[in-house]
DOPA-6553 format. One line per 8 residues: number of its first residue (from 1); their letters; for each residue x, z, y of N, C-alpha, C, O. Coordinates in steps of 0.1 Angstrom, whole numbers, always signed. Each point is the difference from the previous one (the first is absolute). Layout:
NUM	a	X:Z:Y:X:Z:Y:X:Z:Y:X:Z:Y | ...
//
This chain:
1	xxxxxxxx	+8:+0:-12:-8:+0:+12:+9:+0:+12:+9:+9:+1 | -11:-17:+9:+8:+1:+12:-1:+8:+7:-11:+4:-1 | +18:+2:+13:-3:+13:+4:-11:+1:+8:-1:-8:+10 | -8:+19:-11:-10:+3:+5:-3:+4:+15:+7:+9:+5 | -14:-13:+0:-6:+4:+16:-11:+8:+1:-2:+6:+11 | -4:-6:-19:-12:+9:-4:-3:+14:-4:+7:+3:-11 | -16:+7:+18:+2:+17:-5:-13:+1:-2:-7:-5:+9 | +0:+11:-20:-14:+12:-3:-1:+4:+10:+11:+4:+5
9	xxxxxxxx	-19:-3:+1:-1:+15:+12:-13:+4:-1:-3:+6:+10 | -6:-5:-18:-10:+9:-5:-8:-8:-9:+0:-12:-2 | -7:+21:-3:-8:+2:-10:-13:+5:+1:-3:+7:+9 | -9:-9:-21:-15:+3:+1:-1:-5:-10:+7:-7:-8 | -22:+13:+8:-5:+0:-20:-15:+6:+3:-3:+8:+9 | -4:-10:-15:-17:-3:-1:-5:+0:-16:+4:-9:-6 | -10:+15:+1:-11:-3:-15:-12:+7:+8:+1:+9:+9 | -12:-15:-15:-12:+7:+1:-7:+8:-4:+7:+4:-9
17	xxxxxxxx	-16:+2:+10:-6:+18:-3:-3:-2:-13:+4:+9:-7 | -12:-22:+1:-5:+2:-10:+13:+4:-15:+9:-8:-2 | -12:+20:-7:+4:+0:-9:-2:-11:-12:-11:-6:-2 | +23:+7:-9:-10:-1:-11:+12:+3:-8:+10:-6:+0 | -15:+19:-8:+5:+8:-11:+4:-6:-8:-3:-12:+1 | +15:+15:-15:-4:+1:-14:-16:+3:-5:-7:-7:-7 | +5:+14:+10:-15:+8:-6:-9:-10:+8:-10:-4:-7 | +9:+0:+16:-14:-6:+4:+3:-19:-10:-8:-8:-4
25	xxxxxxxx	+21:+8:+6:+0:-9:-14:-6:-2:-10:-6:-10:-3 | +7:+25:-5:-7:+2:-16:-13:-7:+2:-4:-7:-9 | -8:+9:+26:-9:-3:-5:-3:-14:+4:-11:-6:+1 | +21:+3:+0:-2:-17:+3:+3:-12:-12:-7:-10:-1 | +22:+16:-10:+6:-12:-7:+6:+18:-9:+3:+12:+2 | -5:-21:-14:+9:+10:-12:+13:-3:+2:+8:-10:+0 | -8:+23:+2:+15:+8:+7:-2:+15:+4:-10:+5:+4 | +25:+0:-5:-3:+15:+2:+13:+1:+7:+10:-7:-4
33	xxxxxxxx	-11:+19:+17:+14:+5:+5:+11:+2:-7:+10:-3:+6 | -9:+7:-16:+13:+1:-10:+3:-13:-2:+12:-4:+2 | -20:-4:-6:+9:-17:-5:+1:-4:+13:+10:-7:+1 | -17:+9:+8:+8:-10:+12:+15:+6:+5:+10:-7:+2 | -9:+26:-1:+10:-1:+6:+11:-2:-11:+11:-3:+5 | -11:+4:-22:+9:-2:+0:+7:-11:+2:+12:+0:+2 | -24:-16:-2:+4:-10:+5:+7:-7:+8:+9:-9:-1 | -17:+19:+14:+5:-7:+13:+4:+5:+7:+6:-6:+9
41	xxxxxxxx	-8:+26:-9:+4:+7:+7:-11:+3:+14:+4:+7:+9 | -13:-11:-8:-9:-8:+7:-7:+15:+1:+0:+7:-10 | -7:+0:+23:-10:+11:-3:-16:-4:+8:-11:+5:-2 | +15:-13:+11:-8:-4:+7:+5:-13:+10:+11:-3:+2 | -26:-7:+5:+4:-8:+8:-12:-2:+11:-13:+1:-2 | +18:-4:+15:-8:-6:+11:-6:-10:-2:+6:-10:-5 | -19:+10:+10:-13:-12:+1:-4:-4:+13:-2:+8:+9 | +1:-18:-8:-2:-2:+17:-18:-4:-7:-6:-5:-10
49	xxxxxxxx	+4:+10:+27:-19:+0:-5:-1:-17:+6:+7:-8:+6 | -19:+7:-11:-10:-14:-6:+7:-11:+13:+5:-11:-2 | -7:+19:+18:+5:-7:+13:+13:-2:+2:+3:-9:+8 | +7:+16:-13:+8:+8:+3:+9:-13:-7:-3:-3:-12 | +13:-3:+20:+11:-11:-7:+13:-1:+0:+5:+10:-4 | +4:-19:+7:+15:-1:-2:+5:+4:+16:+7:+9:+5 | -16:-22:+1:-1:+5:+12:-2:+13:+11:+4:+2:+11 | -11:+4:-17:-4:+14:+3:+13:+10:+2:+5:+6:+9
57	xxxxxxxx	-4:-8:-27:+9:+15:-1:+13:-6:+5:+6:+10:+3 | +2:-22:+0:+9:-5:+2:-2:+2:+15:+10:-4:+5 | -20:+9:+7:-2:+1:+13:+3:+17:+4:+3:+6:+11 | -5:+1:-28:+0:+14:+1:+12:+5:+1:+3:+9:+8 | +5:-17:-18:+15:+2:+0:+9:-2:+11:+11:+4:+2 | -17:-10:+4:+8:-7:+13:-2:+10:+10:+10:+4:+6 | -22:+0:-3:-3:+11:+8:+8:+15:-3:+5:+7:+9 | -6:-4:-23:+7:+9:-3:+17:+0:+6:+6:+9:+5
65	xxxxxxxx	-1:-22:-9:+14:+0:+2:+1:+2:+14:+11:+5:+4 | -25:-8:+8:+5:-1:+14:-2:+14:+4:+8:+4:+8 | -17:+3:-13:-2:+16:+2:+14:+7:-5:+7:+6:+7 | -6:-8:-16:+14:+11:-3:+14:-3:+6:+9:+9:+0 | -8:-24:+7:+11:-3:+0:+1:-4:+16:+9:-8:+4 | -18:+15:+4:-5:-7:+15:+3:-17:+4:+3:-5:+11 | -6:+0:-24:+3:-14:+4:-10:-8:+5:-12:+5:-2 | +12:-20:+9:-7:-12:+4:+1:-8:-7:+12:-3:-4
73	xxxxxxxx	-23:-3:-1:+0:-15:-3:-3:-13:+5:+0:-11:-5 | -4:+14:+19:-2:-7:+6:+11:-12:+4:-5:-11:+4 | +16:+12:-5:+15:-8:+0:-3:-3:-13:+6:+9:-4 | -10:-13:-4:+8:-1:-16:-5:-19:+3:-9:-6:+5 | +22:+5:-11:-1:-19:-1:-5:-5:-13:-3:-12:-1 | +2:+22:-9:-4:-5:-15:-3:+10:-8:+4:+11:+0 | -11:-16:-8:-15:+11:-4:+2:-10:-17:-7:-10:-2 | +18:+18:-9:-2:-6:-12:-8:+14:-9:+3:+12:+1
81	xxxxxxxx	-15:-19:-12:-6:+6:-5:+4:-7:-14:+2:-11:-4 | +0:+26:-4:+2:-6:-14:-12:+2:-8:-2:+12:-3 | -5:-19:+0:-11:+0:-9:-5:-6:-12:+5:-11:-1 | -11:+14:-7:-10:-11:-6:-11:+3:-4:-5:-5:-10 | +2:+11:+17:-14:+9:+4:-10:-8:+13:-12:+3:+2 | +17:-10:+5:-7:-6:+12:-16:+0:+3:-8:-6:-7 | +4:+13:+16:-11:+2:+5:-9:-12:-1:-11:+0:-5 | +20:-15:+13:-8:-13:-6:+13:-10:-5:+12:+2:-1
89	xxxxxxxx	-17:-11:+0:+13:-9:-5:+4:-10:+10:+8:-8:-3 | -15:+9:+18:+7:+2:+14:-16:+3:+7:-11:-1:-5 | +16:+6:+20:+16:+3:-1:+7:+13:-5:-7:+10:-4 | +18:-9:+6:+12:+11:-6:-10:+6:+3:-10:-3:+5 | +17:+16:-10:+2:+14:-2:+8:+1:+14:-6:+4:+10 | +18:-6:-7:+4:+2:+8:-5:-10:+19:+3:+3:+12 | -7:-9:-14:-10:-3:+10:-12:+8:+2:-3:+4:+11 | -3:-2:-22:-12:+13:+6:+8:+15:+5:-5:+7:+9
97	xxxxxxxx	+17:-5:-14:+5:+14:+6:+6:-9:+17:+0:+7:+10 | +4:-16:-10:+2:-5:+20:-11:+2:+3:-1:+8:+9 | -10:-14:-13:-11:+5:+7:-7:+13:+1:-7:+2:+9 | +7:+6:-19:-2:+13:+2:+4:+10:+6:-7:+10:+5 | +25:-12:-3:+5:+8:+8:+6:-6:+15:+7:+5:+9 | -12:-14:-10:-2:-8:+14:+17:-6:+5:+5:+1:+12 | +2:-7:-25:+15:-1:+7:-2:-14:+1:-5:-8:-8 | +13:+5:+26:-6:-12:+3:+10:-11:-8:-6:-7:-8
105	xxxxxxxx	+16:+6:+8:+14:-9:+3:+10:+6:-15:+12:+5:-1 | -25:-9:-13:+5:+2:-11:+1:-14:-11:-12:-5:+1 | +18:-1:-7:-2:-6:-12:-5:+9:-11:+3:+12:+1 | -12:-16:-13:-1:+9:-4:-2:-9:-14:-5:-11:+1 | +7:+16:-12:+5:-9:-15:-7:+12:-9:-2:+11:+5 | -3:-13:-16:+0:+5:-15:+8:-4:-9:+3:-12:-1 | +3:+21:-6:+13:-4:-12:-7:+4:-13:-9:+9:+0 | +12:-15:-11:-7:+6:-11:+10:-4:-11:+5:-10:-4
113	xxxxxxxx	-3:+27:+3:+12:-5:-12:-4:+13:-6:+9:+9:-2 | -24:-7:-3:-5:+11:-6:+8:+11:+0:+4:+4:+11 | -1:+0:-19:+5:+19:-1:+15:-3:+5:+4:+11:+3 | +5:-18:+0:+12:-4:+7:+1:+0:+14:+10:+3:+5 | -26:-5:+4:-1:-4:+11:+6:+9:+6:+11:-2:+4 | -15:+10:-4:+7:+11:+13:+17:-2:+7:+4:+2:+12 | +5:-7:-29:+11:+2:+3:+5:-15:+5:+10:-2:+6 | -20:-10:-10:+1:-14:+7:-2:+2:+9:+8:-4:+9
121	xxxxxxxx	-22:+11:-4:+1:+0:+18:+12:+5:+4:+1:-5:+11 | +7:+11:-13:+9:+8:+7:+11:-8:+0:+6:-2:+10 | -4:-2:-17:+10:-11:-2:-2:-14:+6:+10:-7:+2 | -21:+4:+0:-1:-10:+13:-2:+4:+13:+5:-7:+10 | -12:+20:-8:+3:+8:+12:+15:-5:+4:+3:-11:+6 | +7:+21:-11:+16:-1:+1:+6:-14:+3:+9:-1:+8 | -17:-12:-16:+6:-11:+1:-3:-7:+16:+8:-7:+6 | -23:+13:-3:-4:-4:+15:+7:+8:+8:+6:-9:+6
129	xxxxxxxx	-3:+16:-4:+5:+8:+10:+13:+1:+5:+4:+0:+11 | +5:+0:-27:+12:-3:+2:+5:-10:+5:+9:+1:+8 | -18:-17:-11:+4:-13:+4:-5:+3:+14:-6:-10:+0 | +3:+16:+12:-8:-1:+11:-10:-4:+2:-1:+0:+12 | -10:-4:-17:-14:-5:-3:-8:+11:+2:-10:-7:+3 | +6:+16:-3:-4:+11:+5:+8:+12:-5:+7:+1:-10 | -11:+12:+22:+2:+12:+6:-9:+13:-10:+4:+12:-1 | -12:-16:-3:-6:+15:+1:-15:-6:-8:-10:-6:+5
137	xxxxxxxx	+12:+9:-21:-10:-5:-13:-9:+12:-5:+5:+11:-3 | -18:-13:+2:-5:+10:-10:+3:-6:-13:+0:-12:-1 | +2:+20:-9:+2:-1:-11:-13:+10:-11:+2:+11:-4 | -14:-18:+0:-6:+7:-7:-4:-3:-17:-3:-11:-4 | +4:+20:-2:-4:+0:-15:-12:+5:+0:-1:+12:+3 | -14:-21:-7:-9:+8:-2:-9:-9:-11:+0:-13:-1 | -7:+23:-6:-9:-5:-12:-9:+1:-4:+1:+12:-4 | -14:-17:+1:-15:+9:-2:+1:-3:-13:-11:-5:-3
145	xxxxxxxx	+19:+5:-9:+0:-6:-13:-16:+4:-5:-5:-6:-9 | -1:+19:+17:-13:+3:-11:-11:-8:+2:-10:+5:-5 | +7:-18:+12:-7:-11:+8:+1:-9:-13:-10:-4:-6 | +25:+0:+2:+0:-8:-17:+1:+7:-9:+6:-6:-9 | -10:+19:+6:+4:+7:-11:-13:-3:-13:-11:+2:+5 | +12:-6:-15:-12:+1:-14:+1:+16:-2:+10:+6:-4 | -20:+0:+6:-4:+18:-3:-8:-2:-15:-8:+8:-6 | +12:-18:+3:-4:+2:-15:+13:-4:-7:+0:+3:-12
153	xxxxxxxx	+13:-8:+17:+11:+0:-10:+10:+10:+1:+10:-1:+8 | -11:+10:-14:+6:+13:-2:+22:-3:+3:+8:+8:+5 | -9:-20:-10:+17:+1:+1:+5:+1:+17:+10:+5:+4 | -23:-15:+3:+6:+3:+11:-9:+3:+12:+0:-5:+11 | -10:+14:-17:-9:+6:+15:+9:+17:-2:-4:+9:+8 | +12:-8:-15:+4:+18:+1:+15:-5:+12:+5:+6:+10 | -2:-15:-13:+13:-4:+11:-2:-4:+14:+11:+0:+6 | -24:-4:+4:+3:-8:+10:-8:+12:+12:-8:+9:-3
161	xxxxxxxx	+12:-10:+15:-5:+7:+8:+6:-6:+9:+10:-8:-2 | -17:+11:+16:-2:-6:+13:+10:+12:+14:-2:+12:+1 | +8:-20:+4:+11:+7:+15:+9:-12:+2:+1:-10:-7 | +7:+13:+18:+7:-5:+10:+7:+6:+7:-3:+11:+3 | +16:-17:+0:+8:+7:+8:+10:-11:+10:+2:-11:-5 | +4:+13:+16:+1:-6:+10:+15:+3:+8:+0:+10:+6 | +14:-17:-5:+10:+3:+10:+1:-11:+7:-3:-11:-2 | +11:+17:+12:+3:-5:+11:+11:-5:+1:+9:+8:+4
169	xxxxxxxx	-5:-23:-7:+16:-6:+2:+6:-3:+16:-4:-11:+5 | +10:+17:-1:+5:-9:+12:+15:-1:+0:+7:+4:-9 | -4:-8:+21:+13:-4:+2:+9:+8:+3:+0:+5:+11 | +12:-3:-21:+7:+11:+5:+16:-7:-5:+2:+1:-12 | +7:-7:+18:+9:-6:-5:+12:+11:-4:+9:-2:-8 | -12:+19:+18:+15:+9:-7:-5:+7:-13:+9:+3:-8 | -25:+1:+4:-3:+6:-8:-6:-8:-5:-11:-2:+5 | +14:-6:-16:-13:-7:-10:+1:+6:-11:+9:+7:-5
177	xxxxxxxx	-27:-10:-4:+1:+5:-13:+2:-8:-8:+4:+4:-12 | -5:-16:+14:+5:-8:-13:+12:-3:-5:+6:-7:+8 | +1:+10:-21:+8:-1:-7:+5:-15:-10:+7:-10:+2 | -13:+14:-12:-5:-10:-9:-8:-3:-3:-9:+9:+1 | +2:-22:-8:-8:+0:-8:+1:-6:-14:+11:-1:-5 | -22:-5:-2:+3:-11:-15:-15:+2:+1:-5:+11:+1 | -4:-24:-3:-10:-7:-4:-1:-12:-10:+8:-10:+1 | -19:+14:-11:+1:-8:-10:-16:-5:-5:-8:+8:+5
185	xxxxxxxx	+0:-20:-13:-8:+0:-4:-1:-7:-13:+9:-8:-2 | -18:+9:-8:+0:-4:-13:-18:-5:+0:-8:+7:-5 | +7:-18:+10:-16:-6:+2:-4:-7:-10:-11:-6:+1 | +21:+6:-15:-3:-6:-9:-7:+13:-11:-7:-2:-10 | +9:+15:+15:-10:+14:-9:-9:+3:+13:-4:+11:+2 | +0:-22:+7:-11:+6:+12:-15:+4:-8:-9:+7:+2 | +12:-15:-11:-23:+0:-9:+7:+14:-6:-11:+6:-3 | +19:+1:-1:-1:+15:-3:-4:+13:+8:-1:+11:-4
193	xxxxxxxx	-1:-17:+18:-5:+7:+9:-11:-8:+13:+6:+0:+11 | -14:-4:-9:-5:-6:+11:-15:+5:+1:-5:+9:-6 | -2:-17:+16:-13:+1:+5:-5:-15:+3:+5:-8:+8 | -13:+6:-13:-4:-21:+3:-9:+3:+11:-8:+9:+2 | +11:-23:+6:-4:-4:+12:-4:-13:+0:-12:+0:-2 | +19:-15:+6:-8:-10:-1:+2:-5:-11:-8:-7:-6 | +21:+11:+0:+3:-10:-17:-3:+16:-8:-1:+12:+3 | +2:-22:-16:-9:+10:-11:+14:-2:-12:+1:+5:-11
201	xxxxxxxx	+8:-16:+20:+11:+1:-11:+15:+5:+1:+5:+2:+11 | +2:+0:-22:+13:+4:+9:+10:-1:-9:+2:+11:-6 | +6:-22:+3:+11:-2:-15:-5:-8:-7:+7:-3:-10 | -18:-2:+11:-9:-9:-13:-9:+5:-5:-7:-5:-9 | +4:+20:+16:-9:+6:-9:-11:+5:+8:+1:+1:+12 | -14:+2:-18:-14:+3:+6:+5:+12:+6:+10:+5:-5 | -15:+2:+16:+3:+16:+2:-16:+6:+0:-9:-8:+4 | +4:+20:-9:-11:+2:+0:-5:+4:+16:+6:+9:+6
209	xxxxxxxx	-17:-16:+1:-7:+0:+9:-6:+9:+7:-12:+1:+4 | +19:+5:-4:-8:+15:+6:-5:+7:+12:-9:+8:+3 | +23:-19:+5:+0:+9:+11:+6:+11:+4:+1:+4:+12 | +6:+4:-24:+2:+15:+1:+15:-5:-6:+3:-11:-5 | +9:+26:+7:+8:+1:-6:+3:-2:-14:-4:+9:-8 | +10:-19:+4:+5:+1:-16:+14:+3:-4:+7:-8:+6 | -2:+14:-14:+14:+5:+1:+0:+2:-17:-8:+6:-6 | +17:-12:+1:+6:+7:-16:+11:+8:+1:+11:-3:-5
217	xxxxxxxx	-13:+13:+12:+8:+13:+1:+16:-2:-9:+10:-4:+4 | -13:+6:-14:+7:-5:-9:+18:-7:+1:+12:+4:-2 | -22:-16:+6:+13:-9:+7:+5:+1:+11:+11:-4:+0 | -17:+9:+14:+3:+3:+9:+9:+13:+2:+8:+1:+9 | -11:+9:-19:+6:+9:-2:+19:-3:-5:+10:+2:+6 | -14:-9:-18:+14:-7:+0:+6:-7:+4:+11:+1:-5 | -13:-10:+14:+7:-3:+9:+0:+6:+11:+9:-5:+6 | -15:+19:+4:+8:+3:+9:+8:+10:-5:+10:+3:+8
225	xxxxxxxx	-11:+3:-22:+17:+10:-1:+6:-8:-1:+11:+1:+6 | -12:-10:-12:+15:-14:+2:+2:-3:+10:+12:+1:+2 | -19:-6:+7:+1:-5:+12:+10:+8:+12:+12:-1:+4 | -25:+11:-2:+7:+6:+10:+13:+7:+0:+8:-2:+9 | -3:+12:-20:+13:+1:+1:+12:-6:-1:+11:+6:-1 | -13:-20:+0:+7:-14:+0:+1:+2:+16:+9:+6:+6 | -18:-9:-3:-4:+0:+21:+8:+9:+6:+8:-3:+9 | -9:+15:-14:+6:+8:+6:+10:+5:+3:+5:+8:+8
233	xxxxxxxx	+1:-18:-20:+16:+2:+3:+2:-14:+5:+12:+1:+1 | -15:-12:+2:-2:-11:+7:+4:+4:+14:+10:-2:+7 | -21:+10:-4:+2:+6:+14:+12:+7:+6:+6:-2:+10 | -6:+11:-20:+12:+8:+2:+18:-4:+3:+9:+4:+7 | -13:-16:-16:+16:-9:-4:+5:-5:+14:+12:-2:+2 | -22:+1:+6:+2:-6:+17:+5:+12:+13:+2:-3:+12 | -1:+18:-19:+4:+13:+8:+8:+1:-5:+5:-7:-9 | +1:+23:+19:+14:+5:-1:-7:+13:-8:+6:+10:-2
241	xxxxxxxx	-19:-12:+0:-6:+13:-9:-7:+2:-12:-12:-4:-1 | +18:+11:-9:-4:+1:-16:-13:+1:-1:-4:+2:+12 | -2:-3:-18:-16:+6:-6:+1:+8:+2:-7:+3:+11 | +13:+7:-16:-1:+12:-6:+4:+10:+13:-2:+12:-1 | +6:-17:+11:-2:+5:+14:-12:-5:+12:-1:+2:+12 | -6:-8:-19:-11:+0:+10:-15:+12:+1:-8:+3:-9 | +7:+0:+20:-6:+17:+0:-14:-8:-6:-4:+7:-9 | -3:-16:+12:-16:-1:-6:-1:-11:-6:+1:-8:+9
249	xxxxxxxx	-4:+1:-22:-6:-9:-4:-17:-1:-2:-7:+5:-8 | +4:-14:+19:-13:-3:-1:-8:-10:-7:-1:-11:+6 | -5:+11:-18:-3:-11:-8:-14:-6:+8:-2:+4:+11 | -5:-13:-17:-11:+0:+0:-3:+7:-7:+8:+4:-10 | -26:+4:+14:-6:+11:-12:-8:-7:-7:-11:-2:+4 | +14:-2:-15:-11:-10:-9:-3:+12:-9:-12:+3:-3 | +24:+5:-1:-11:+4:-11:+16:+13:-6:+11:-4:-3 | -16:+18:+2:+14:+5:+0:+6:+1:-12:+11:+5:+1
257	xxxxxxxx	-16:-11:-15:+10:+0:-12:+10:-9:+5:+12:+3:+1 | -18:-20:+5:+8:-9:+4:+13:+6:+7:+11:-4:-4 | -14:+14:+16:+14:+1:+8:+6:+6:-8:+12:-4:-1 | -17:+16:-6:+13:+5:-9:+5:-7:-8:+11:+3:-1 | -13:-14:-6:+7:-8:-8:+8:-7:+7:+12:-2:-4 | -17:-3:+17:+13:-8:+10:+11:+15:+5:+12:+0:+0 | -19:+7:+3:+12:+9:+1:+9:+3:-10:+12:-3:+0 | -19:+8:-8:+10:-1:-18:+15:-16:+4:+12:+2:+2
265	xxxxxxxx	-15:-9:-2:-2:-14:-3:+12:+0:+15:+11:-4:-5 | -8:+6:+18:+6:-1:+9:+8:+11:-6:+11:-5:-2 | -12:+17:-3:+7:+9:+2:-1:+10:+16:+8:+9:+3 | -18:-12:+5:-6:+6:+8:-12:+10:+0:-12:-3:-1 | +18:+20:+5:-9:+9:-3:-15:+2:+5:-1:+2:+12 | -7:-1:-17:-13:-2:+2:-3:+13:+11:-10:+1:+7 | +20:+9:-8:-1:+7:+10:-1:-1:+17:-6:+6:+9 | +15:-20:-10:-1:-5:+15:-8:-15:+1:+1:-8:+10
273	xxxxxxxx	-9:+8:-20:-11:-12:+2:-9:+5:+6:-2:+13:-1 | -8:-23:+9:-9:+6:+13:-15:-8:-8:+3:-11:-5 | -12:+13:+4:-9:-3:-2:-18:+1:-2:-5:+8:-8 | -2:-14:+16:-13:+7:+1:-13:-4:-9:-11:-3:+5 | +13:+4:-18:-12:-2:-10:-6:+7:-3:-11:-1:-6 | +15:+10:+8:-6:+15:-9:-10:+6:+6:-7:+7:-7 | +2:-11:+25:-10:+2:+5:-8:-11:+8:-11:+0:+6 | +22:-11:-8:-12:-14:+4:+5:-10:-8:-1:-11:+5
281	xxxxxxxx	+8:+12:-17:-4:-13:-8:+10:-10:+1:+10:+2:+6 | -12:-15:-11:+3:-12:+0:-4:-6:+10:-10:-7:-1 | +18:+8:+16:-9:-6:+14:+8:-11:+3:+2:-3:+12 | +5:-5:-23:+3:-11:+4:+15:-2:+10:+10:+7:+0 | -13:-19:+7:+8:-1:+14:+1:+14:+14:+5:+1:+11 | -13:+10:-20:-2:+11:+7:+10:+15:+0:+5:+9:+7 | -5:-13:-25:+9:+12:-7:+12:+4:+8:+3:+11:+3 | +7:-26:+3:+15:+11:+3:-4:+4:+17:+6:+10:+3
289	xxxxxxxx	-11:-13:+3:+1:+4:+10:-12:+16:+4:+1:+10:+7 | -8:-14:-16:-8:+18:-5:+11:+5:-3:+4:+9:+8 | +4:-11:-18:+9:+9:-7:+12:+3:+10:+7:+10:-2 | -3:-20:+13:+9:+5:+9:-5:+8:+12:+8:+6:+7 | -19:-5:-5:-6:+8:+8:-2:+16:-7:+3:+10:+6 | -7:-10:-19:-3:+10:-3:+11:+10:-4:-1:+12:-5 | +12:-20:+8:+18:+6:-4:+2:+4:+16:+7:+9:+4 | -14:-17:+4:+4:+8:+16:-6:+8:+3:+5:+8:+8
297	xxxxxxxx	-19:-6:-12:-10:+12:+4:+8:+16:-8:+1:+12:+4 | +6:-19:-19:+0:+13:-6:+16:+3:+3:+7:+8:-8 | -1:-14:+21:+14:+6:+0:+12:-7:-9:+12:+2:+1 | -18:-9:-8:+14:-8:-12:+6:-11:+12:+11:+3:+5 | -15:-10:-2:+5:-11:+3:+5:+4:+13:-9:+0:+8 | +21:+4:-3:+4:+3:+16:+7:-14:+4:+1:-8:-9 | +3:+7:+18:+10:-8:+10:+10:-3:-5:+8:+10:+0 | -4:-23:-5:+13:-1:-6:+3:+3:-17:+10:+4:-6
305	xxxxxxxx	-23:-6:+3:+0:+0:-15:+1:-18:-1:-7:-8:+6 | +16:+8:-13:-2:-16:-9:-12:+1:-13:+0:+9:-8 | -8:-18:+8:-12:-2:-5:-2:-15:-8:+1:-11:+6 | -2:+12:-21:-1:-11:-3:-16:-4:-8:-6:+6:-9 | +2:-17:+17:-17:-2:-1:+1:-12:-11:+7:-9:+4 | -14:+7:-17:-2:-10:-5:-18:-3:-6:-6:+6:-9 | +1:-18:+16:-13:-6:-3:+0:-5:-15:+8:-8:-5 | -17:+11:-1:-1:-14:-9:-21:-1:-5:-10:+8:+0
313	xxxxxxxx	+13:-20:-4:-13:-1:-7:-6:-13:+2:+7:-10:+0 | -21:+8:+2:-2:-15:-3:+9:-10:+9:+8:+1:+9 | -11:-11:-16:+10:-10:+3:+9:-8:-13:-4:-11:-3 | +11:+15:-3:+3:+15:-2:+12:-2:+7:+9:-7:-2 | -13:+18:+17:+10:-6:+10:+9:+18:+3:-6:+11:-2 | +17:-11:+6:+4:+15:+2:+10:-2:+13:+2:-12:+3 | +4:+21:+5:+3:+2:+12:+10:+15:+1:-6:+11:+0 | +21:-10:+1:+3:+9:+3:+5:+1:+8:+5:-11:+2
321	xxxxxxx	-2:+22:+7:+11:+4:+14:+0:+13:+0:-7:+10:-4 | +22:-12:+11:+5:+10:+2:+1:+7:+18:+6:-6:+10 | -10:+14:-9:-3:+4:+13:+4:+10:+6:-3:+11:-6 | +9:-10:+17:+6:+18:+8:-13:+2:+9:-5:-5:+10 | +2:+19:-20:-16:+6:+11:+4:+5:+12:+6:+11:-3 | -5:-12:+16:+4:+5:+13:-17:-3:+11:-3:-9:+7 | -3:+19:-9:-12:-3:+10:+3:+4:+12:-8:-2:+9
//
């Protein structure tokens, strides 16, 4: 990665009121709290109600980041949203948040690189900014996954839940956070994970019609312990810093047998992995940046921690960087 011009300077994060348990599970799909958490580790996840959209909670987050961090967005020249959740299929997600929050003199794009997104926007953030093309990017991850969820297929209505979360890239050429990165995609195992839209096909083959998430766990599972700790040391190979010295690894939260097996699998202690499923779930393009917010509310993540974030999931596309947190 060439050297960076680009710094974080805050953060926000948004899920909505509505619960939904293990137990309010049981009375929906056969399943019981014990088999899910040994599964997934999973205790509960956020629902956004019937009105309530990408757009919404993606306006919440943004708000939150400007309250805690006394910032404006009114300056911001670019407004990227990672989704694949979109409120319509135009315009953006990120066009309805320009107009909601009234910023005049924004471009404003949707990325969709499913459960990876968060860490592609960020990594195009860095690429705009650093080249001079703009100053000052929202960067948001947000997901209503429970809008395509089947609540009758048990493998995967115990995994998805709805939040968002939201930083602020600007221009900072003595302090940047970007380090490294390594991005990769394998679109030839994409029908082991997708959602159909205008084609119904994908490899030669029918995909079943649903509308809703289909995933063969299975295989997706095996390929991201493979995957990702390949990535990770990808990333790494481009610093003056070991793995094994970086203070937080932030995965995506798909599901927590998975990260311990990539942790196993890196040789990276699960002690300093950051991650938020355990009380909102599988949120997609949502997970790392909940999960980096909820490492700064609880005190882990200070100033000057090196942080390594890796996306992965449909596509089957993944995304890692390495980043110095300095808010």
């Amino acid at each position: 990665m060439f050297k960076s011009k680009a710094r974080i300077t805050a953060i926000g994060s948004y899920v909505p009121d509505r619960r939904l348990t293990n137990y309010d599970l049981e009375e929906i799909v056969e399943t019981n709290n014990e088999w899910i958490v040994k599964r997934t580790g999973i205790k509960e996840r956020r629902i956004a109600h019937e009105e309530e959209f990408t757009s919404d909670i993606s306006c919440q987050a943004v708000k939150n980041l400007m309250e805690r961090y006394d910032k404006s967005v009114d300056d911001v020249d670019m407004i990227i949203v990672c989704t694949f959740t979109p409120d319509f299929k135009t315009p953006s997600v990120a066009s309805l948040i320009q107009a909601k929050l009234d910023i005049k003199n924004t471009g404003a794009i949707d990325l969709n690189a499913a459960c990876a997104g968060f860490t592609y926007g960020l990594y195009v953030a860095n690429g705009l900014i650093t080249s001079g093309l703009n100053k000052k990017i929202l960067v948001i991850g947000a997901d209503t996954l429970s809008k395509i969820t089947d609540y009758t297929d048990r493998t995967t209505c115990v995994l998805f839940g709805d939040g968002g979360g939201a930083v602020l890239v600007e221009y900072d050429e003595q302090q940047p956070s970007f380090i490294s990165s390594h991005l990769g995609s394998e679109g030839e195992s994409g029908n082991k994970l997708y959602c159909t839209n205008l084609s119904k096909r994908m490899n030669d083959e029918d995909l079943i019609n649903s509308g809703y998430i289909v995933q063969n766990g299975r295989e997706v599972y095996k390929w991201a312990v493979t995957t990702v700790p390949k990535g990770m040391q990808s990333v790494m190979k481009n610093t003056s810093i070991d793995l094994k010295d970086v203070d937080w690894f932030v995965p995506h939260s798909a599901n927590l047998r998975m990260i311990e097996s990539i942790c196993e699998r890196s040789g990276f202690p699960i002690e300093r992995t950051l991650y938020s499923l355990v009380d909102y779930g599988n949120t997609s393009s949502a997970t790392i940046p909940l999960s980096l917010d909820k490492g700064v509310r609880e005190g882990k993540i200070r100033n000057g921690n090196n942080l390594l974030l890796y996306g992965f999931g449909g596509g089957l596309a993944h995304a890692g960087l390495f980043i110095n947190w300095n808010l």
